[in-house]
PAPATOR-521623 format. One record per residue: x, z, y of N, C-alpha, C, O in turn. Coordinates in steps of 0.001 Angstrom, whole numbers, padded with zeros to 6 digits, always signed. Atoms other than C-alpha are relative to their C-alpha. Example, Ala and Ser with C-alpha at 12.3 -4.5 7.8 and 13.67 -1.06 7.14 Angstrom:
2
+000890+000000-001190+012300+007800-004500+000900+000000+001200+001936+000665+001181
-000820-000060-001190+013670+007140-001060-000770+000730+001090-000261+000899+002198
This chain:
199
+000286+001080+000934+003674-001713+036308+001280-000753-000357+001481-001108-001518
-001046+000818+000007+006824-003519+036878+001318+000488-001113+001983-000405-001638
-000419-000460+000108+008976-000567+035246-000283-000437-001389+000748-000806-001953
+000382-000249+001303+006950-000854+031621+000437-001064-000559+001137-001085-001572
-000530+001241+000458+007202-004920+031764+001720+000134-000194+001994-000648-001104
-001301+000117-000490+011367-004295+032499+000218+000525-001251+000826-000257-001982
-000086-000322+000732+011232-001828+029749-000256-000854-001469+000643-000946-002305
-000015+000659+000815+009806-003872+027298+000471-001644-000484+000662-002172-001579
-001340+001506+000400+011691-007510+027873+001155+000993-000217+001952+000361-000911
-001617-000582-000141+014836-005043+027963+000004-000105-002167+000757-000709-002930
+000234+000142+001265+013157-004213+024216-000061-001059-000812+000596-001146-001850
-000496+001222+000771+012720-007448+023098+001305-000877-000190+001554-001633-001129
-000904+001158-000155+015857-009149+024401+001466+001573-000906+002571+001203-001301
-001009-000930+001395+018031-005629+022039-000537-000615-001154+000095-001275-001979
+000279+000384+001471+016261-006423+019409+000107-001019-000549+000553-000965-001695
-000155+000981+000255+016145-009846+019210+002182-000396-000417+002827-000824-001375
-001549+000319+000030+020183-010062+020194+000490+000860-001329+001530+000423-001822
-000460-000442+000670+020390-007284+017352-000332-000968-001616+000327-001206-002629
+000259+001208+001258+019158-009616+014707+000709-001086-000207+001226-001471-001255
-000688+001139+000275+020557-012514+015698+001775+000319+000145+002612-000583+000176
-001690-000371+000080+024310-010488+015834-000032+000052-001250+000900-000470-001861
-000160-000421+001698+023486-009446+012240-000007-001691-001124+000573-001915-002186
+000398+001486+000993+022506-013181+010651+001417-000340+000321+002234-000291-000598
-001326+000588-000387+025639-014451+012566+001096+000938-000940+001899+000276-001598
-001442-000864+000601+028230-011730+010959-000389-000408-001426+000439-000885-002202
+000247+000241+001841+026462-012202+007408+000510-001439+000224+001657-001591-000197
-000543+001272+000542+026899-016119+007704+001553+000216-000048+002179-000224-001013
-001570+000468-000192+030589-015781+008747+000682+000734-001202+001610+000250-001850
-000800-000970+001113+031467-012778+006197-000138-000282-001361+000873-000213-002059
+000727+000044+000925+029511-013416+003399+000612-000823-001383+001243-001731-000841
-000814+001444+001045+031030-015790+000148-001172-000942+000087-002324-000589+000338
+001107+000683+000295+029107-018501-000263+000494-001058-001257+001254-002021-001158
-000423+000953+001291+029252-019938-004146-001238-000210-000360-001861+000764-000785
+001006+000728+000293+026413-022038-004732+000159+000143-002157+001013-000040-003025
+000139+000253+001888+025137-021762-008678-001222-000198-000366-002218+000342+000117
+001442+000448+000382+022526-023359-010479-000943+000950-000356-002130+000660-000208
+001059-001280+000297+020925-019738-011702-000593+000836+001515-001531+001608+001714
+000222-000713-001650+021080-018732-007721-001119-000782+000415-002093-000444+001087
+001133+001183-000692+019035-021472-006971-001145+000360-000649-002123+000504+000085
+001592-000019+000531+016130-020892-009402-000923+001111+000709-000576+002035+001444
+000964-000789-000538+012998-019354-008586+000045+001267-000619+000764+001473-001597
+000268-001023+000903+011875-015987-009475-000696+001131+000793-000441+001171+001996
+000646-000197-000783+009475-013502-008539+000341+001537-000789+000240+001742-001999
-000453-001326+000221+010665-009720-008580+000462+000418-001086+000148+001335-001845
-001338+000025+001016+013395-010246-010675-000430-000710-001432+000531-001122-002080
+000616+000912+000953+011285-012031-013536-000111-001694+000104-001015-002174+000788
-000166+001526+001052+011928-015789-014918-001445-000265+000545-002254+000659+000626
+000759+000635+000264+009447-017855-014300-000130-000580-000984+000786-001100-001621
+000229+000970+001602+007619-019411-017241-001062-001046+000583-001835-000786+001505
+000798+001326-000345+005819-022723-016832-000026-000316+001425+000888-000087+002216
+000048+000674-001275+004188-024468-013771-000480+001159+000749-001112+002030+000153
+000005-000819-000730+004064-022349-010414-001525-000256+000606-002178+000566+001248
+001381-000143-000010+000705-023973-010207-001180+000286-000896-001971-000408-001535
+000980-000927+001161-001214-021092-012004-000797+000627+000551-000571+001595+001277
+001013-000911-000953-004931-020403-010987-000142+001555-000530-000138+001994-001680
+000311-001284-000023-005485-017036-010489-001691+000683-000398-002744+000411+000179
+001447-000491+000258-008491-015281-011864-000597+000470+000955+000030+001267+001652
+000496-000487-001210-011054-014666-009321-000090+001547+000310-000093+002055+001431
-000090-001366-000289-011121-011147-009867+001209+000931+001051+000942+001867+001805
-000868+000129-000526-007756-010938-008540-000323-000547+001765+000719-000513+002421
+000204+000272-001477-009078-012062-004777-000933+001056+000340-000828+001857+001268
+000713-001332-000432-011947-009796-005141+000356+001411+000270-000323+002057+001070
-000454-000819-000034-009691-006815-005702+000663+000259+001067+000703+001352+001632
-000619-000055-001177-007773-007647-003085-000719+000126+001665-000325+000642+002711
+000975-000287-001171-010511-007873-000587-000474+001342+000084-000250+001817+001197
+000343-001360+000252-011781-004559-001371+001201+001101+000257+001125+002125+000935
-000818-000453-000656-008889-003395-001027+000447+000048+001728+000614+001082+002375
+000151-000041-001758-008490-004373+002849-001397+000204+000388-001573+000260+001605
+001179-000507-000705-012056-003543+003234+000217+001609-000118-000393+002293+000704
+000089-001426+000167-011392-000077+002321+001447+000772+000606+001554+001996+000682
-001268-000336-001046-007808+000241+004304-000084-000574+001225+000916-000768+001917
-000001+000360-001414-009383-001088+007393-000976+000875+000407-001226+001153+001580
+000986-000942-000673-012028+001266+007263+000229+001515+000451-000396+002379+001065
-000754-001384-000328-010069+004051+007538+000368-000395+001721+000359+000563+002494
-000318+000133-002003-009164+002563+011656-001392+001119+000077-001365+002284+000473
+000934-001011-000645-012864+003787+011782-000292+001280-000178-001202+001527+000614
-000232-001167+000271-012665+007139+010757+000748+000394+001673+000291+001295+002377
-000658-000546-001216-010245+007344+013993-000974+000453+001101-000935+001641+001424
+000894+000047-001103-012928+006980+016767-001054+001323-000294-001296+002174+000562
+000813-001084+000395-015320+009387+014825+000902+001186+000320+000590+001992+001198
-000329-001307+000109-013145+011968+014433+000644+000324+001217+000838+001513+001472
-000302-000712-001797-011802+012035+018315-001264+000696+000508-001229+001857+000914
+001248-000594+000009-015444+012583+018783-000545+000841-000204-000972+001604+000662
-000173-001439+000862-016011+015018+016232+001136+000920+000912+000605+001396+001916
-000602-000746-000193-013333+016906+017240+000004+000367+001724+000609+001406+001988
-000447-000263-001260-013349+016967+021137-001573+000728+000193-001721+001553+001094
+001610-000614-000033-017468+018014+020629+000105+001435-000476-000481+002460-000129
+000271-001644+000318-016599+020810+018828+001019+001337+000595+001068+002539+000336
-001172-000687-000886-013649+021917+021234-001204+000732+001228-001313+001904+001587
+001218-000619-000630-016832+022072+023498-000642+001182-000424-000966+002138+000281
+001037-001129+000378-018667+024235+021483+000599+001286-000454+000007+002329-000731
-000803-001472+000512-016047+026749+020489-000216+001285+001429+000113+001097+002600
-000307-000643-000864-016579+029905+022212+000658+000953+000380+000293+002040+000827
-001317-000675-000413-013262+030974+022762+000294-000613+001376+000940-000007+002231
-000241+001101-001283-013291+027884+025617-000638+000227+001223-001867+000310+001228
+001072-000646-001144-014577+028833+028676-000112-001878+000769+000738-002743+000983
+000185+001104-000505-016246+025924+030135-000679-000340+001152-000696-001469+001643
+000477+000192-001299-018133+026671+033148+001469+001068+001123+002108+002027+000690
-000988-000632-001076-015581+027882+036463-000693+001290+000623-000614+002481+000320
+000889-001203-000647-017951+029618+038825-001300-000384+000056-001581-001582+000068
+001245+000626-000376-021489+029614+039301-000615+000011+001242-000604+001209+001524
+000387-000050-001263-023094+029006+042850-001380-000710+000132-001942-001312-000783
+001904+000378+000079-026868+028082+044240+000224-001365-000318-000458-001759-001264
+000327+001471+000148-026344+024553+044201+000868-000695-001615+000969-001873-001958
-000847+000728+001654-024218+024150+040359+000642+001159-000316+000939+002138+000369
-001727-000165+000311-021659+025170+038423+001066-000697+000093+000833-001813+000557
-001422+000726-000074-018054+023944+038333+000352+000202-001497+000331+001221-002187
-000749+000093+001214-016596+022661+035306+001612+000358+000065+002464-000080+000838
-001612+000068+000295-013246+023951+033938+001112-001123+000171+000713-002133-000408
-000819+001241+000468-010649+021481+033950+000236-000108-001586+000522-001264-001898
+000058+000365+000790-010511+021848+030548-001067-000820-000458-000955-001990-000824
+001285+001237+000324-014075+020580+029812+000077-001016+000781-000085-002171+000387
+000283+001637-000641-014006+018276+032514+000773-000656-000588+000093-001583-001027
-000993+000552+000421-010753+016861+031045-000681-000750-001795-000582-001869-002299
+001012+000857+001727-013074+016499+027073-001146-000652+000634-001547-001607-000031
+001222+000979-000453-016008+015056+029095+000931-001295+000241+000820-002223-000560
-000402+001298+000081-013789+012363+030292+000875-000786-000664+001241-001961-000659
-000236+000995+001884-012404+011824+027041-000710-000547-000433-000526-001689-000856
+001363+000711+000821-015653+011253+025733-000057-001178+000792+000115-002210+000143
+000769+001013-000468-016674+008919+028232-001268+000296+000745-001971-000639+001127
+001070-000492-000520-019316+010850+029706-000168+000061+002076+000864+000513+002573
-000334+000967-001585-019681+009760+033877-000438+001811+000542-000988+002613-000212
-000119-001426-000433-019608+013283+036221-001552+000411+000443-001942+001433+001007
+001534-000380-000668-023425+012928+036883-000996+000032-001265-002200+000284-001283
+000935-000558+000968-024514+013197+033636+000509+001074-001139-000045+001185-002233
-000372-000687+000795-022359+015825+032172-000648+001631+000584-000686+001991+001761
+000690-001498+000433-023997+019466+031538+000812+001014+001193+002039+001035+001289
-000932-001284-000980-023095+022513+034505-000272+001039-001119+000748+001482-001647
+000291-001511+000600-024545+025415+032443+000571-000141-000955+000653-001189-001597
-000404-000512+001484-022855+027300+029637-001277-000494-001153-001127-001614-001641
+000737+000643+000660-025871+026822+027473-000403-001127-000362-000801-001370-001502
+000407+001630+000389-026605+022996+027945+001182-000724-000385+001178-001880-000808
-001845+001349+000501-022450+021736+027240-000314+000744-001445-000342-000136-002305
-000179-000834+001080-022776+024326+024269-000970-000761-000846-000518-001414-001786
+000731+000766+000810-026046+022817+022898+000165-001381+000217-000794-001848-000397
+000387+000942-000287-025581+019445+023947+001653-000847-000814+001993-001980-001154
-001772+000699+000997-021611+019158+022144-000358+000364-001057-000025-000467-001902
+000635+000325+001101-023453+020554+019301-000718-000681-000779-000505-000808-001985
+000801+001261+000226-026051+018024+019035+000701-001271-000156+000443-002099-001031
-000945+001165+000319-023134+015437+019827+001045-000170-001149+001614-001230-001408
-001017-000116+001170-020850+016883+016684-000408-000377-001515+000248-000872-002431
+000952+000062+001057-023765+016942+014223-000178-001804+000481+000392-002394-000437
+000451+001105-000026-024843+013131+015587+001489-000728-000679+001405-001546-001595
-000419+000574+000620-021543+012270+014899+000753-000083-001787+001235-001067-002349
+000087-000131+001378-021038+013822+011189-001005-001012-000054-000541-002135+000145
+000511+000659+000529-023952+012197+010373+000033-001465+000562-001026-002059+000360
-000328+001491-000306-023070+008848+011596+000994-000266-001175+000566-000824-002185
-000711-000187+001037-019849+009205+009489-000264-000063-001323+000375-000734-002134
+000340-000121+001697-021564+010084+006193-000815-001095-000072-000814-001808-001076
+000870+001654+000551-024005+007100+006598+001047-001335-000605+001139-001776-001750
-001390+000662+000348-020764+004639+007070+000437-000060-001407+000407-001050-002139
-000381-000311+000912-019478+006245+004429-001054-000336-001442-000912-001092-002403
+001400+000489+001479-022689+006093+001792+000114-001346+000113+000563-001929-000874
+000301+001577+000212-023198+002464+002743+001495-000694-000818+001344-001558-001682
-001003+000366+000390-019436+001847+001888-000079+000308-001694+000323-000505-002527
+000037-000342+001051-020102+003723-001169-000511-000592-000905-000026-000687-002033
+000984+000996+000854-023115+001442-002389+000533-001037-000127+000387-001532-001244
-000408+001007+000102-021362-001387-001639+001262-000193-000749+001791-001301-000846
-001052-000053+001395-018520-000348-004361-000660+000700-000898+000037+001149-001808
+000459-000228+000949-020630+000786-006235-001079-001239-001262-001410-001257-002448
+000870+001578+000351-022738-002821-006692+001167-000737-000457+000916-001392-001468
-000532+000797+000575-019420-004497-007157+001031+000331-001538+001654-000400-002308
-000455-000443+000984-018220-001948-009574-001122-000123-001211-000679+000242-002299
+001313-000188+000759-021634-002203-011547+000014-001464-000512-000420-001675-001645
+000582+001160+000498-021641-006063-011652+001760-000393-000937+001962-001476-001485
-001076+000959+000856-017785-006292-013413+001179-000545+000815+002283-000822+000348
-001005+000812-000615-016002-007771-010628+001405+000656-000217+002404-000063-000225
-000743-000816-000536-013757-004876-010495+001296+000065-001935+002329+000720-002076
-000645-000440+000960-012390-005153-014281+001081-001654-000021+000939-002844-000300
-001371+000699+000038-008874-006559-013843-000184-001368-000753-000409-002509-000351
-000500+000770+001316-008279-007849-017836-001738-000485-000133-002595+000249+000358
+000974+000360+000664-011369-009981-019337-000025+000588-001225-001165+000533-001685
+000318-000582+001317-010954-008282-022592-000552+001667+000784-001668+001780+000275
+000746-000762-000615-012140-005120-020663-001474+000136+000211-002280+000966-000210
+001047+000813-000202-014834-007246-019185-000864-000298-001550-002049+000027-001480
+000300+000318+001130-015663-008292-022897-000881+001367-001150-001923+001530-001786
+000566-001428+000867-015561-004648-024511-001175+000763+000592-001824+001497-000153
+001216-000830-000446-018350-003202-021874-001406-000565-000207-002418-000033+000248
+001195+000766+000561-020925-005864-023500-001067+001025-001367-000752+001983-002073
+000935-000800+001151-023563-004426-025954+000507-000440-001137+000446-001618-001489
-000531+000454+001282-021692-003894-029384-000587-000733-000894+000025-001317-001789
+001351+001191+001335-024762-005849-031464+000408-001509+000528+000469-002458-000254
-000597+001348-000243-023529-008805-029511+001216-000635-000291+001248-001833-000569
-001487-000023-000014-019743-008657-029744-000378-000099-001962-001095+000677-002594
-000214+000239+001067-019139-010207-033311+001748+000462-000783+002728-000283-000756
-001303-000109+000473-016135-008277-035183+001108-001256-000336+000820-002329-000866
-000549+001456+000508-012985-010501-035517+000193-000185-001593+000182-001358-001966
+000504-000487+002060-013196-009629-039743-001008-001076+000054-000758-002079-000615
+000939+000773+000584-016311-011445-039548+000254-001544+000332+000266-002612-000280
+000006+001760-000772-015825-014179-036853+000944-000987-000667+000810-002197-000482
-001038+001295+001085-012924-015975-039350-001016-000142-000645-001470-001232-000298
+000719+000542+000937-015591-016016-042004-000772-000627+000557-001186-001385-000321
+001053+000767-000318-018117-017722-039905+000664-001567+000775+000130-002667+000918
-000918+001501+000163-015307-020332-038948-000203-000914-000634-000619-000542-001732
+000275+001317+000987-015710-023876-040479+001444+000020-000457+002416+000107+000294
-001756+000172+000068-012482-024128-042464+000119-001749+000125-000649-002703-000001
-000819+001717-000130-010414-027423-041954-000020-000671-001442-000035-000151-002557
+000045+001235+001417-010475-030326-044514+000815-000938+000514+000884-001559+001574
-000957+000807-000980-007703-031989-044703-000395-001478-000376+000150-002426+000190
């Protein structure tokens, strides 16, 4: 235990000293000519125009949420697919998974025993016979596909409801053009139905 903690203050106290060697050499090397265009703001290489307090269209938060809902859901994909995949290592039968057989059991391989206690599975309820690890990592590969594709559908409906209600269209003129054309008044007409000015 002591070895990992040693290792990792050793890591923090390089890294840290390597940062703070680098800030120190830039201040000392560096020119420093102060100018009034250095100073202004600017946001990836573009000028600001007007006040920096500019609300943002809500669509713009929604997009962004959806976005981390759909790059966090990918973590869960991880857990499934150790699952998936160590079930069907079981069921391959290239794997030999029972040792020997004798009156009172079989003996598990070290390989299977080694994917049982990947899974999580405790030594008194994992399968001796060839036939019951074989059907029983099949049953566990299929439970977890279809766990997966549910996940997945529900994720699906739930971009599919916010793609259906609009949220998802960036520009409002977008938003505008997917309205029923009998409603949307050409702009040709909409000047003529203008009140003109009197001066």
């Amino acid at each position: 235990m002591f070895p990992l903690v040693g290792y990792l203050l050793l890591f923090v106290v390089i890294g840290s000293g390597f940062i703070l060697i680098n800030l120190l050499v830039g201040k000392l090397v560096r020119p420093e000519r102060p100018h009034e265009e250095k100073a202004t703001i600017y946001e990836c290489g573009e000028p600001t125009i007007g006040s920096s307090f500019v609300q943002f269209d809500i669509r713009f938060y929604v997009v962004a949420l959806l976005f981390i809902i759909f790059d966090v859901e990918i973590a869960f994909f991880f857990p499934w697919a150790s699952v998936f995949g160590k079930a069907t290592q079981l069921t391959d039968p290239n794997l030999q998974v029972v040792a020997k057989a004798s009156a009172d059991g079989s003996t598990l391989t070290p390989a299977a025993a080694g994917l049982y206690t990947e899974l999580g599975v405790p030594e008194a309820a994992r399968p001796t016979t060839d036939e019951a690890i074989r059907s029983s990592s099949k049953q566990l590969a299929l439970v977890s596909l279809y766990d997966i594709l549910v996940f997945f559908a529900v994720l699906m409906v739930g971009f599919a409801y916010v793609w259906k209600r609009g949220d998802l269209d960036w520009v409002r003129a977008v938003a505008h053009s997917r309205q029923d054309p009998v409603e949307r008044i050409p702009p040709s007409t909409a000047l003529e139905h203008e009140p003109a000015l009197s001066a």
